[in-house]
C-alpha positions in Angstrom: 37.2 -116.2 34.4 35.4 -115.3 31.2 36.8 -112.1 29.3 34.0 -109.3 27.9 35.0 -107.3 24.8 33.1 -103.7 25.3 34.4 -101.9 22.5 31.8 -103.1 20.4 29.4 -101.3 22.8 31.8 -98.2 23.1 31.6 -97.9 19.2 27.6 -98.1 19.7 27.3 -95.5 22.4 30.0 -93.2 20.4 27.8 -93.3 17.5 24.8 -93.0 19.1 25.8 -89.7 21.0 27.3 -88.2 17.7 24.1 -89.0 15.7 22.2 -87.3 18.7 24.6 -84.2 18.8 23.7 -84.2 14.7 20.2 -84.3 14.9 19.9 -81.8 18.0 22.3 -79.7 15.4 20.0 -79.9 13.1 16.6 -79.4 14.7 18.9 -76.0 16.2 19.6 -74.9 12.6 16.1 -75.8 11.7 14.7 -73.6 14.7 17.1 -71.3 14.0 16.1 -70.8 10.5 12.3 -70.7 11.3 13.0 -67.9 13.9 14.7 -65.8 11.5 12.2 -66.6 9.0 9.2 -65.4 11.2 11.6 -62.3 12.6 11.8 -61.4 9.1 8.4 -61.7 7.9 7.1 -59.7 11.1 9.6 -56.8 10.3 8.4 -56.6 6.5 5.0 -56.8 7.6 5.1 -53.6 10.1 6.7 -52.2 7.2 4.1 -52.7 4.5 1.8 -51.5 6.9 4.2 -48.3 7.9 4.6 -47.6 3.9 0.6 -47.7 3.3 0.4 -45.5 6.1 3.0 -43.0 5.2 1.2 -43.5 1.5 -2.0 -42.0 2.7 -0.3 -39.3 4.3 1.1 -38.0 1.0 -2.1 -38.6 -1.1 -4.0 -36.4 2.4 -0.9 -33.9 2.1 -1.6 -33.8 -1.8 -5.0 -32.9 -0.8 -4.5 -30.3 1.3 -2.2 -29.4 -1.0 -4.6 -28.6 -3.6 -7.3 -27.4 -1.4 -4.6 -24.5 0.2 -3.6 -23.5 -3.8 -7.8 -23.2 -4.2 -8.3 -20.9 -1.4 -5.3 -19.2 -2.3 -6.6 -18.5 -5.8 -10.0 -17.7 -3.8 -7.8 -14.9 -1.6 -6.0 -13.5 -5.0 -9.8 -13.5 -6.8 -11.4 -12.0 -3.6 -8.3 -9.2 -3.1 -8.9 -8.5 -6.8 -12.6 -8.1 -7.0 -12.3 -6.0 -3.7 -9.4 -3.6 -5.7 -12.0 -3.3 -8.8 -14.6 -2.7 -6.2 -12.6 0.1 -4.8 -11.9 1.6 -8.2 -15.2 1.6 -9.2 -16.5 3.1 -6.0 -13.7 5.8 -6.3 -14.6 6.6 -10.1 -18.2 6.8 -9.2 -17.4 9.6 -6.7 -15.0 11.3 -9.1 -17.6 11.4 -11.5 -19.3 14.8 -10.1 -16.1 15.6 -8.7 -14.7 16.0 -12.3 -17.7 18.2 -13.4 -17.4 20.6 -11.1 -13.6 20.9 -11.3 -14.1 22.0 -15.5 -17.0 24.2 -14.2 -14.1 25.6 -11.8 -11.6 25.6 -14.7 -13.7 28.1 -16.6 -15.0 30.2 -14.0 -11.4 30.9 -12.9 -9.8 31.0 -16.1 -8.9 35.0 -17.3 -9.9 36.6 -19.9 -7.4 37.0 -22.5 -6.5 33.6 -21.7 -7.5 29.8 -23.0 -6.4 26.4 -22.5 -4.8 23.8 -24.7 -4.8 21.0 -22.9 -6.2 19.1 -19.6 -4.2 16.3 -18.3 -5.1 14.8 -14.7 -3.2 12.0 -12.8 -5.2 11.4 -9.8 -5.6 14.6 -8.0 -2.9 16.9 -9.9 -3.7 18.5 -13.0 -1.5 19.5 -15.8 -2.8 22.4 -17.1 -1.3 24.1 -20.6 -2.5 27.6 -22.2 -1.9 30.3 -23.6 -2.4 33.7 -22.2 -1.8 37.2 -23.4 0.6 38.3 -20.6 2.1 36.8 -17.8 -0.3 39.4 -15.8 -3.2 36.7 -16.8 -1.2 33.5 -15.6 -1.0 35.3 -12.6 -4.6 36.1 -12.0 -5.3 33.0 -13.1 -3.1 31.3 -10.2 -4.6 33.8 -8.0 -8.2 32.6 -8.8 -7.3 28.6 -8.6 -5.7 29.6 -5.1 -8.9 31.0 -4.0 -11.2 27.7 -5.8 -13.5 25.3 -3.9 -12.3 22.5 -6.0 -8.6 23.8 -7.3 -5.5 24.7 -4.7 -1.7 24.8 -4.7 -0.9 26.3 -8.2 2.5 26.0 -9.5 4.1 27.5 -12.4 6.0 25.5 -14.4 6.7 27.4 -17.5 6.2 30.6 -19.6 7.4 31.7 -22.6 6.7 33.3 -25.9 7.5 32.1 -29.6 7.9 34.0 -32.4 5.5 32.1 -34.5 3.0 33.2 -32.0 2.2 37.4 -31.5 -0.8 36.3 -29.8 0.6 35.7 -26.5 2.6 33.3 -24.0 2.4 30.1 -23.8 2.2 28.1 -20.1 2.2 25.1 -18.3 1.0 25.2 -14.8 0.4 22.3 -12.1 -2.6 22.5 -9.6 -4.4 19.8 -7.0 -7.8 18.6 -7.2 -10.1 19.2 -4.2 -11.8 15.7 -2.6 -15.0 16.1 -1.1 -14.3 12.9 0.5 -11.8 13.5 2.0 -13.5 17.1 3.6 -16.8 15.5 4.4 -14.8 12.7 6.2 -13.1 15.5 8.4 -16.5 17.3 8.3 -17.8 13.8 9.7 -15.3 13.7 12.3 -15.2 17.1 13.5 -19.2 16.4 13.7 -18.7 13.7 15.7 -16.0 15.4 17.9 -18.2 18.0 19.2 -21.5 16.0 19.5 -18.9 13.4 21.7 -18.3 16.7 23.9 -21.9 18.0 24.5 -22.4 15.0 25.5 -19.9 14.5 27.8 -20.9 18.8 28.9 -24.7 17.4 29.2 -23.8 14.3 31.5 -21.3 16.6 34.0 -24.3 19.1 34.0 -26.4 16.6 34.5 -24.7 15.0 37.3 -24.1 18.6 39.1 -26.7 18.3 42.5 
């Protein structure tokens, strides 16, 4: 009976299989690589594409930026032509007012009495003088108390020096009188009673 030698084929198929399990290695590294390659390139590309984004957010934010500091320099601009406004408006209004209160000045002012100096610091005056006797201070207080455009006196100093026989000197305080501010409460106390004829005329009216 004839003898077959297979190990020649064994070697064959042994070799075969390992140069299949190679190549099949292979073409897994390969995929493997390619996969990871295309992972990768998909992640950087959402991220490019996240970083322009994010990009014109800032240069929009930076624009805002700037637009917010403009109308912010329009508020400070407005605020401050509104407060010169104001002041103006005010001094315009003063302007009589300050007439009538050196008009009031003299009228009320003694005789035997004259002033040095005139200093004003919104409504209060700083009056200084010099009077013969304290007797003319006081009259003059007296007539401020009883001004249209001067109230609350208040004394601050008298005295006499010796370098001076012609009388005392003083200092004195007083308020300046708004007609503003009266005809605002004349306006309102107007307004007060025409609201309550009113009101009177519509219950009368409404009586059967």
């Amino acid at each position: 009976m004839p003898r077959i030698n297979l190990l020649p084929w064994r070697d064959a198929q042994r070799k075969e299989r390992k140069l299949a399990f190679l190549v099949s290695l292979l073409g897994a590294g390969v995929a493997a690589l390619v996969t990871t390659f295309g992972v990768n390139l998909y992640f950087n590309s959402l991220l490019s594409s996240q970083e322009s984004r994010n990009e014109r957010l800032r240069a929009e934010i930076r624009d805002l930026d700037k637009q917010i500091e403009k109308i912010n320099d329009l508020e400070q601009q407005k605020q401050k032509f509104i407060a010169r406004m104001q002041i103006i408006e005010k001094l315009q209004r003063s302007r009589p007012e300050i007439v009538h209160v050196f008009d009031e000045l003299v009228r009320t002012l003694p005789d035997g009495a004259y002033l040095t100096a005139v200093k004003q610091n919104n409504a209060r005056l700083k009056i200084e003088g010099v009077a013969q006797s304290s007797t003319r201070v006081s009259t003059f207080m007296r007539n401020i108390d009883s001004s249209q455009w001067l109230r609350n006196p208040e004394l601050d100093i008298v005295e006499t020096k010796p370098n001076q026989p012609l009388g005392a000197n003083f200092t004195l305080f007083a308020d300046q009188v708004s007609t503003s501010a009266d005809d605002a409460a004349k306006d309102k106390g107007k307004d007060k009673a025409k609201g309550k004829r009113a009101r009177q005329a519509s219950a009368g009216g409404a009586t059967p």
